[in-house]
C-alpha positions as CSV (number, residue, x, y, z in Angstrom):
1,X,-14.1,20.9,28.0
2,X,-17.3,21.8,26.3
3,X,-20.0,19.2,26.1
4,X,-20.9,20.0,22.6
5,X,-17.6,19.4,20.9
6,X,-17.9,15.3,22.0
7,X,-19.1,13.1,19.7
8,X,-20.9,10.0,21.6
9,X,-21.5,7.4,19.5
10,X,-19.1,-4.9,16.6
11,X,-16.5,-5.9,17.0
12,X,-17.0,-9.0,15.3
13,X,-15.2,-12.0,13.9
14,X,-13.4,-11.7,10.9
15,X,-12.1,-14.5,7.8
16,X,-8.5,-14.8,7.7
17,X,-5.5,-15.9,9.8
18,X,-6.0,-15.5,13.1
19,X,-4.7,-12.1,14.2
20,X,-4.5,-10.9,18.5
21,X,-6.0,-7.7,19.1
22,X,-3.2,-6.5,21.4
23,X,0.1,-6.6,20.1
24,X,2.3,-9.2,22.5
25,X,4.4,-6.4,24.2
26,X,1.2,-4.8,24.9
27,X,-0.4,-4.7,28.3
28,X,-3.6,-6.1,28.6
29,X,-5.3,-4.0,31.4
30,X,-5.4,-1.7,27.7
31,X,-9.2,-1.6,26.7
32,X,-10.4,-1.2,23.5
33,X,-11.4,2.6,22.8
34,X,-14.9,1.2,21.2
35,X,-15.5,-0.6,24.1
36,X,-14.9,2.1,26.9
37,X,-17.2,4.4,24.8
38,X,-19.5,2.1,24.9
39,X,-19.2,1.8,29.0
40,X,-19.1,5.2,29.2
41,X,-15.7,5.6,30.2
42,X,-14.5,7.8,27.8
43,X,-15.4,11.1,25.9
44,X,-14.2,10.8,22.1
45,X,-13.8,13.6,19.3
46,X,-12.3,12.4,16.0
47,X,-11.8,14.6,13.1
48,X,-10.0,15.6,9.9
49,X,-6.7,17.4,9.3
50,X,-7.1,17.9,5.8
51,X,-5.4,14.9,3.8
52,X,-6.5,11.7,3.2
53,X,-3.0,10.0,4.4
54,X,-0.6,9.7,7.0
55,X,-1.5,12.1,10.1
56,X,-4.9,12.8,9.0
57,X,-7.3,12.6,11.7
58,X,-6.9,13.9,15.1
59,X,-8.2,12.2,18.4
60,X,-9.5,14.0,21.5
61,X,-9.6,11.5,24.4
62,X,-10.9,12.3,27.9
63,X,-10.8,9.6,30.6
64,X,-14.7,10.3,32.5
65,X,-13.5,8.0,35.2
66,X,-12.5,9.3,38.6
67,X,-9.7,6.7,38.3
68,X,-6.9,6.1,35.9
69,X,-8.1,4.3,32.4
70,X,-6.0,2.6,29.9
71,X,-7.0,2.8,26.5
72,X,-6.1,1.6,22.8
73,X,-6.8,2.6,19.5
74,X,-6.3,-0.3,17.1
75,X,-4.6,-1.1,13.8
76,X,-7.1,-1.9,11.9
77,X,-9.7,0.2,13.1
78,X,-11.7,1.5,10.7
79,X,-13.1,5.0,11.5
80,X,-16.6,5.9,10.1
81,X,-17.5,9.0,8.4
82,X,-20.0,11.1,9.7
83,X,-20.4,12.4,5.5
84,X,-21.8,9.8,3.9
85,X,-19.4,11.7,0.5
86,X,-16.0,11.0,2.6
87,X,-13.9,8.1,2.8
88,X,-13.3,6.3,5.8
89,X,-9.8,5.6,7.3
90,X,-8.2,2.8,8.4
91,X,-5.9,3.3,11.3
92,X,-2.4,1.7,10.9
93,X,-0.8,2.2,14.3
94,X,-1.6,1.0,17.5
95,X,-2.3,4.5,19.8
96,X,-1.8,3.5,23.3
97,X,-3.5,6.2,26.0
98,X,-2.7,5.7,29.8
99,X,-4.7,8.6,31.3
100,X,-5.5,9.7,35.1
101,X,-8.6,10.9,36.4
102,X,-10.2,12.7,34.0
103,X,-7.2,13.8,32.0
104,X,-7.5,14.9,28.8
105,X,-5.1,14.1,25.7
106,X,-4.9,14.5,21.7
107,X,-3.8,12.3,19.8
108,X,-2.8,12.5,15.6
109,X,-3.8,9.2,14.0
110,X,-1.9,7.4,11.1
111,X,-4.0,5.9,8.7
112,X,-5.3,5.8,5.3
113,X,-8.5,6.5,3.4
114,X,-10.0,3.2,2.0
115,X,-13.1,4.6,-0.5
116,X,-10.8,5.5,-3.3
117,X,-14.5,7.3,-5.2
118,X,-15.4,9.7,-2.2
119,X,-13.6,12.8,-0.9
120,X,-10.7,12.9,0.8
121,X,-11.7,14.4,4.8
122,X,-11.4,18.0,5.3
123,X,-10.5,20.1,8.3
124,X,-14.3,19.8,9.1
125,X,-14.8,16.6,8.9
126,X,-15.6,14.4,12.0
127,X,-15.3,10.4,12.5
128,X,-17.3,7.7,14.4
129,X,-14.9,5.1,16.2
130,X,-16.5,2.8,13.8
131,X,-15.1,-0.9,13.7
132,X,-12.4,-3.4,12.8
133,X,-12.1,-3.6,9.4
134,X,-12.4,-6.7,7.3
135,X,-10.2,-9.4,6.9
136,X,-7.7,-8.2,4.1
137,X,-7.7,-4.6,4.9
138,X,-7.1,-6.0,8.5
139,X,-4.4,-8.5,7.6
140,X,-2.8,-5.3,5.8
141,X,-2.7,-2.9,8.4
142,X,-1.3,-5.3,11.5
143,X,1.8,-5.9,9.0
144,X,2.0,-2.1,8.5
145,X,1.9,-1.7,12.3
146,X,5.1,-3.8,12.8
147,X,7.1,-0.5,13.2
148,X,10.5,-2.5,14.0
149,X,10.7,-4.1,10.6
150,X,11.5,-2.8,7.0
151,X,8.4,-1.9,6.0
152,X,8.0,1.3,8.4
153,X,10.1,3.2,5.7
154,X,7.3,2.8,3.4
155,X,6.5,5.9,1.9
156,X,3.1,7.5,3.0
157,X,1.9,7.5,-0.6
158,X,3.0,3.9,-1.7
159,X,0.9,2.6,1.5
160,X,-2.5,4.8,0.4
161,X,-1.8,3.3,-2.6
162,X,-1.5,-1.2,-1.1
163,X,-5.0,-0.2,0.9
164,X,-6.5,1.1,-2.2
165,X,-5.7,-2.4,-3.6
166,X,-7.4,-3.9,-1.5
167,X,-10.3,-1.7,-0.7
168,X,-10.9,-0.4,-4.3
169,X,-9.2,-3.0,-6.2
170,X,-6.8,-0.9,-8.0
171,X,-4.0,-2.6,-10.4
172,X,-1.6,-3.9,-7.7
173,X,1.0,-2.2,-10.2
174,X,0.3,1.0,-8.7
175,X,2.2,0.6,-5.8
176,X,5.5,0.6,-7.1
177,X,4.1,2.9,-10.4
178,X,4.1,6.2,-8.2
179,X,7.1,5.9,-6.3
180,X,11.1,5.9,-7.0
181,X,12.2,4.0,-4.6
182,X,10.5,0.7,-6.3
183,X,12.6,-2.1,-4.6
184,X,11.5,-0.7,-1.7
185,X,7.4,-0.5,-2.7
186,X,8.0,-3.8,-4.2
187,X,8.3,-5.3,-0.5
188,X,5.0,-4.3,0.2
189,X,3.2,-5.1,-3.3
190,X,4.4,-9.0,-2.8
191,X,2.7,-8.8,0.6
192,X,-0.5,-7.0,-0.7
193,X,-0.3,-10.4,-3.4
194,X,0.1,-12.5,-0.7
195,X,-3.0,-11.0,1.3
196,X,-5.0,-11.0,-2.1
197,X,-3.9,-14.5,-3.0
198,X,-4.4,-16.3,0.8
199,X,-8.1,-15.0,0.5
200,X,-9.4,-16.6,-3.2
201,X,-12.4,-18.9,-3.5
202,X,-11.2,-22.6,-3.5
203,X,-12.8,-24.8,-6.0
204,X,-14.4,-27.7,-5.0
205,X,-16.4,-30.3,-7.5
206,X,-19.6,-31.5,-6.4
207,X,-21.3,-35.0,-7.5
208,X,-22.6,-34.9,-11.3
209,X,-26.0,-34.1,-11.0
210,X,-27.6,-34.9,-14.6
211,X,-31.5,-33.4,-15.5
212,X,-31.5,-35.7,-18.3
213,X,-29.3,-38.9,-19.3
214,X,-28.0,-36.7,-21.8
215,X,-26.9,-34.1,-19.4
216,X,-23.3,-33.9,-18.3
217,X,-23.6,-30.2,-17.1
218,X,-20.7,-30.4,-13.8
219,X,-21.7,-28.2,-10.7
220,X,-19.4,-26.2,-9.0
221,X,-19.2,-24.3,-5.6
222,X,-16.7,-22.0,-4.1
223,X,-15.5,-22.1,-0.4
224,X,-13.1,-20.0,1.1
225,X,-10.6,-21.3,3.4
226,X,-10.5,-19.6,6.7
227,X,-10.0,-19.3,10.6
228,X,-11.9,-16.9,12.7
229,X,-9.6,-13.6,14.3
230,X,-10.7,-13.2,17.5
231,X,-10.5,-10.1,19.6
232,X,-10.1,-10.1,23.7
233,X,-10.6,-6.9,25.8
């Protein structure tokens, strides 16, 4: 392995429903992939395939351990660009990497660009292991990881399309606009709603506060309702 192909390189809390980091059938001796890098346990190398979609980054991992590591990509990762010009992507399936001693594996990772202005990556193109993404993006892509339910036969472009929603605020009408199969996109465009809706400022009216006696001006804040996700490694 050559040294100069690695790429060494928070989590943090998030508004929304609370959402576990490791899916339930996962095992927990799994550590995160940010957090091994950060211990040193791990040797990463992340770049593009040339599309912005579907398969289009690939992962080198190699375990730096004398022993056996377990480690775990998340959905709803968001990889970081090393081009400020090129969209990050959001990872939508968990990648789970049992490795011995310091194996080496490669990975292709399923996700989606989520900066609908900047360039799509290219085969050149080479990612940080960045973050988790924020709370809608991240509420998105843990329902897209559910590969056991319906929604895995969403198409790859009707997906690019529900993060762009979110991440660019596109018309929600785009994700049944560019597909055929529109019963099927409409599944996911009533979730994206749903996401968008869960998320809205909440009105609440303050006391009358009145600079004159003549004033009746009413004062308004906004306050979004929330719970905190919290991750465990």
């Amino acid at each position: 392995m050559r040294k100069s192909s690695w790429l060494l390189t928070v989590i943090g809390s998030a508004f929304v429903v609370t959402v576990a980091a490791k899916p339930i059938t996962a095992p927990t001796k799994f550590v995160s992939v940010e957090k091994a890098l950060k211990d040193g346990a791990i040797h990463l190398d992340i770049h593009g395939n040339g599309g912005y979609s579907g398969n289009c980054l690939s992962m080198a991992i190699a375990n730096a351990l004398n022993d056996s590591g377990y480690y775990w990509l998340e959905a709803g990762r968001r990889l970081h660009s090393n081009d400020s010009n090129t969209q990050d992507i959001l990872v939508t399936k968990d990648v789970f990497i049992p490795l011995t001693a310091k194996e080496e594996k490669h990975f292709f990772l399923f996700g989606f660009c989520c900066q609908k202005h900047k360039h799509a990556p290219g085969v050149k193109s080479t990612y940080t292991v960045g973050s988790m993404t924020s709370y809608r993006l991240l509420a998105l892509a843990q329902y897209l990881n559910n590969a056991g339910s319906q929604h895995a036969t969403f198409k790859v472009g009707v997906i690019q399309q529900a993060v762009w929603v979110i991440s660019d605020t596109i018309p929600i009408s785009n994700i049944t606009a560019f597909t055929s199969d529109t019963s099927n996109a409409a599944i996911l465009q009533q979730e994206v709603a749903k996401i968008n809706t869960m998320y809205q400022p909440v009105k609440h009216r303050r006391k009358h506060r009145r600079k004159e006696a003549t004033d009746n001006t009413e004062y308004v804040e906004y306050k979004r309702n929330h719970t905190v996700c919290q991750y465990t490694y």
